[in-house]
N, C-alpha and C positions, 0 to 999 in steps of 0.2 A: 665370712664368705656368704653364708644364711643371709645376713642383712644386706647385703651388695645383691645379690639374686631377686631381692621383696623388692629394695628399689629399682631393679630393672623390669620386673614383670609388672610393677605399678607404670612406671613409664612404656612398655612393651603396650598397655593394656589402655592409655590415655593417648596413645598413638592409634592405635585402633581406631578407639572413637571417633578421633577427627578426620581419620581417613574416611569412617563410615561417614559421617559429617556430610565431607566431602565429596562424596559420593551422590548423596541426596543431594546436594544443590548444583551437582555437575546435572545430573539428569531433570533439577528444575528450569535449571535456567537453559538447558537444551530444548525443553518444550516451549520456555517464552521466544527462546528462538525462532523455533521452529511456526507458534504461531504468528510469530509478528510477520515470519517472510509471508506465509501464506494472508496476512493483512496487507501486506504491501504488495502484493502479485495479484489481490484484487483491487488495491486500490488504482495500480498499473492499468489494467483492463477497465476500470470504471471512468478514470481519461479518456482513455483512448476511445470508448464509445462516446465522449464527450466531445471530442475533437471530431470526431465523423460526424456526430449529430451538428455540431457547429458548422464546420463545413460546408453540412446541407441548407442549413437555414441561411449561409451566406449566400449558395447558389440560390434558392428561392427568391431570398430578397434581389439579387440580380436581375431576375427573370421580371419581378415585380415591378421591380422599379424601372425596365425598360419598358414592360406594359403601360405603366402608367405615362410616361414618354411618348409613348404610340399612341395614346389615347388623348392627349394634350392637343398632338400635333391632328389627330382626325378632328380633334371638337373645333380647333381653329380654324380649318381646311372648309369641316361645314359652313361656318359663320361666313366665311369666306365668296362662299359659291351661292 
């Protein structure tokens, strides 16, 4: 009975450990979680200023490229007159 008891608190006690284990890489791998979202929730926001900044530079070029339209048609219009 003595020796049925040693090999249960040897196992009782090897259970532990890898619960403890366990434990520790439950809570590691919750912070690589944790920071990867907070990686990706700024990587989100760092498009998305990319996408407005693009945006603008497309409307600029717009504006641009009918100036220079305007400006075709006046230098012609001088030559013209």
């Amino acid at each position: 009975m003595q020796n049925s008891q040693s090999v249960f608190e040897k196992r009782l006690a090897k259970l532990e450990k890898i619960l403890e284990k366990s434990k520790k890489e439950v809570a590691r791998t919750t912070e690589l979680a944790k920071d990867a979202a907070l990686k990706a929730q700024a990587a989100v926001e760092c498009a998305s200023e990319a996408e407005n900044l693009a945006e603008n530079a497309k409307k600029r070029f717009k504006a641009a490229k009918k100036q220079l339209k305007e400006a075709k048609v006046l230098k012609i219009a001088q030559k013209n007159a």
